[in-house]
N, C-alpha and C positions, 0 to 999 in steps of 0.2 A: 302728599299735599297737592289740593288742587289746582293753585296756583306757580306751581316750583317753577322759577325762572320767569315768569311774568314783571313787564315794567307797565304800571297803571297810572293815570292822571285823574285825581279827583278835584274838580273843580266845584270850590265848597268843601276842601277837606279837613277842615279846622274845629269843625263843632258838628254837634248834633250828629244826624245821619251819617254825613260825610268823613267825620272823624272815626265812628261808630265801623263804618265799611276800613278804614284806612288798617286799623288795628286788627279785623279781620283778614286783610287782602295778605296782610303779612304773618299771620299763623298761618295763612296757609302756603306760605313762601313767596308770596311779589314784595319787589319793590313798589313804593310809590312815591309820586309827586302830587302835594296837598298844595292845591290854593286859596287863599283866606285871605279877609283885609281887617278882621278886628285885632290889633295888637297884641292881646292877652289873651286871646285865642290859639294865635302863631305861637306866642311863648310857651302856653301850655302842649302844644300839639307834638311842637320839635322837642321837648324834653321827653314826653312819652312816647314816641314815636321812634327816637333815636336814629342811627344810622341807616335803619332801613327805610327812611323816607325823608326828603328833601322837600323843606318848605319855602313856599313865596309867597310874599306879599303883594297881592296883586289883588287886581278889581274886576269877577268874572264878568261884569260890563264892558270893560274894557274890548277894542279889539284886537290886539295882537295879546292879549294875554294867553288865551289857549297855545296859540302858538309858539307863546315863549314858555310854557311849561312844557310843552311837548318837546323842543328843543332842549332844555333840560334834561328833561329825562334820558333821551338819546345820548345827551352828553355824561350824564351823573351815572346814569345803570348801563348807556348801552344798548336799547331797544325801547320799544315804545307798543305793548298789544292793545291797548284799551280806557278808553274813556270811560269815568262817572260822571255827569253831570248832575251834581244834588242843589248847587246854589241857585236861589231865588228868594221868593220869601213875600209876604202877606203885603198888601196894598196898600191899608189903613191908612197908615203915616203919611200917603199923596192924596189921601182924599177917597181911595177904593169903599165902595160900600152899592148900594142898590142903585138900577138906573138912573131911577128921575134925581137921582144925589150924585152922578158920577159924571167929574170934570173932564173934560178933556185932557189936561194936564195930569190928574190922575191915570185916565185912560191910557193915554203914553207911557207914565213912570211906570205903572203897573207892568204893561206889555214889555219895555224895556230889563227891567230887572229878572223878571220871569220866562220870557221868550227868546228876546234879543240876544242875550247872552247864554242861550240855549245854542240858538243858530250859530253864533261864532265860534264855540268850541265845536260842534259837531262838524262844522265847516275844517277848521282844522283841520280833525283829527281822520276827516276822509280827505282830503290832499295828502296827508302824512302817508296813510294809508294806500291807497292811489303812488305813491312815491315809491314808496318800498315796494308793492307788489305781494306782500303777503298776507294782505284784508287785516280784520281785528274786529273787537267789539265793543260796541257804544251803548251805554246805558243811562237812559235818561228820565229823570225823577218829574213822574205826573203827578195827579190827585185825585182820591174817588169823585173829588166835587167836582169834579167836568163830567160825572156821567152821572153822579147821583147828588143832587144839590138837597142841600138844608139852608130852607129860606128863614127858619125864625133866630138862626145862631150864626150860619156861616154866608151869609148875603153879601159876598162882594163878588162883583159878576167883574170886574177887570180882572182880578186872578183867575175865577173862572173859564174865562175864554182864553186865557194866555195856557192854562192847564190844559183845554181842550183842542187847541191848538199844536202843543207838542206830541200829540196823540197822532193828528193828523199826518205832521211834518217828519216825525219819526216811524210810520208807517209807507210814505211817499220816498222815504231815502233810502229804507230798508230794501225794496221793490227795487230800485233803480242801483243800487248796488250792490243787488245780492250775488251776480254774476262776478266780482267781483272779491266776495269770501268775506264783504264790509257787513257785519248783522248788529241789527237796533233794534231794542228793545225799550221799554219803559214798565216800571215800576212807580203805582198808585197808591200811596198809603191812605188812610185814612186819617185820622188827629193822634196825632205821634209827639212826646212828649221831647219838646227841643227847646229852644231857645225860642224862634217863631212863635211856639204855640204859648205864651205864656200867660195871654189875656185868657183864654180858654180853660187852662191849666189853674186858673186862679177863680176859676168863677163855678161856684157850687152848682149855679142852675143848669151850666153846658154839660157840668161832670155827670150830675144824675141823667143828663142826657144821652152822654154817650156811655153811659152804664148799660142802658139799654142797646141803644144802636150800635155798638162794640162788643154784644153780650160774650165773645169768646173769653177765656180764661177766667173766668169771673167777673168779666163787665171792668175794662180799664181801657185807658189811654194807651195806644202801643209806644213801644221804647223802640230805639233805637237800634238795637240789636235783633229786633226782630224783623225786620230786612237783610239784614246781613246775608244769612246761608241763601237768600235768592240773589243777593248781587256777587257773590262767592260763583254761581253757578254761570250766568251771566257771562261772567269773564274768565269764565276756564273755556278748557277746550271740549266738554262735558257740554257746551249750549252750542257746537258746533253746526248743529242743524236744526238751529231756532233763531229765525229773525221777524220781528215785523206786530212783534206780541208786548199785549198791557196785560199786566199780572198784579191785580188789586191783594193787597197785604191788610184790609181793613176791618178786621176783628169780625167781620159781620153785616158791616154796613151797607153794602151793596145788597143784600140779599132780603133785610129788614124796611 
């Protein structure tokens, strides 16, 4: 197992992606600590999930919440090797959408749910880190759309730049902590079939779109699980000598 003994924190572990890795992190023997704030999320997550992972209800916006999940962890398993960072989530709802339409207030919410709470778990999880003395690793959830935009379907440039931004932020911490044994990575997906994506998921004219621009497997939307065995890797000791890397999951899209 390549996780055997591993204590992980996914912030964002309750659905989608993040639940998707949770269920993986422990076939492959970690514990972990899922954080979520949809109610019936949590309900569902701790009944499947079972004793091998401790849920909280907490807000990754928040700022002491990374920290109080990693404390968790140290208390609940025991030790603490590795951060997910999956939660964030599409703009729309504050107003995100193309420049000359994009508020201020947008601009903020945007950066806040996708950035913001990027920074304060990875802040965490390198003090934690830094503390104990035996590094760990952090992996942190991008988007192809920071380096390959689609203007006529996915036009919100506030997630965009908050996307592109943890590209930057998780390349600048990997460098400056690598002496350290601290390694950051990120993971790009493309339109991945979650909760988030569900305008897209719903709309015929994106699908035949990314029929093409996702031509792998016969032209679909990725799931969930097809990030898995790369965030599995991630957080073993198997990425021991990989820091500082964006590794696009996106059927195709980048290349098309």
């Amino acid at each position: 197992m390549q996780l055997k003994n591993k204590k992980i924190v996914i912030i964002g572990g309750t659905s989608g992606i993040g639940l998707s890795a949770a269920f993986a992190f422990i076939k492959q023997g970690a514990k972990v600590v899922c954080v979520g704030l949809n109610n019936e999320n949590i309900k569902i997550a701790a009944e499947q999930l079972g004793d091998y992972a401790c849920i909280l209800p907490l807000d990754a916006t928040a700022e002491e919440t990374a920290t109080t999940a990693i404390d968790t962890c140290l208390r609940q398993f025991g030790d603490f090797n590795g951060l997910y960072h999956v939660a964030g989530g599409s703009g729309r709802r504050f107003g995100d959408g193309p420049l000359h339409e994009l508020t201020v207030e947008a601009w903020e919410q945007t950066l806040h749910l996708n950035l913001t709470s990027l920074m304060l778990s990875n802040r965490a999880a390198v003090k934690k880190f830094l503390e104990t003395g035996k590094g760990g690793s952090i992996l942190n959830m991008g988007s192809v759309l920071s380096m390959h935009p689609s203007p006529k379907y996915f036009a919100t440039h506030a997630y965009a730049a908050a996307k592109s931004a943890i590209i930057g932020f998780s390349k600048s911490i990997a460098a400056y902590y690598a002496e350290k044994n601290i390694r950051v990575n990120v993971i790009a997906p493309a339109l991945t079939a979650t909760p988030m994506s569900q305008r897209a998921m719903n709309d015929e004219a994106i699908l035949s779109y990314v029929k093409h621009k996702q031509p792998l497997d016969g032209g679909r939307p990725g799931r969930p699980q097809d990030l898995d065995s790369l965030a599995v890797y991630f957080m073993s000791d198997g990425s021991a000598f990989t820091t500082g890397q964006v590794v696009k999951v996106d059927g195709g899209w980048s290349v098309l």
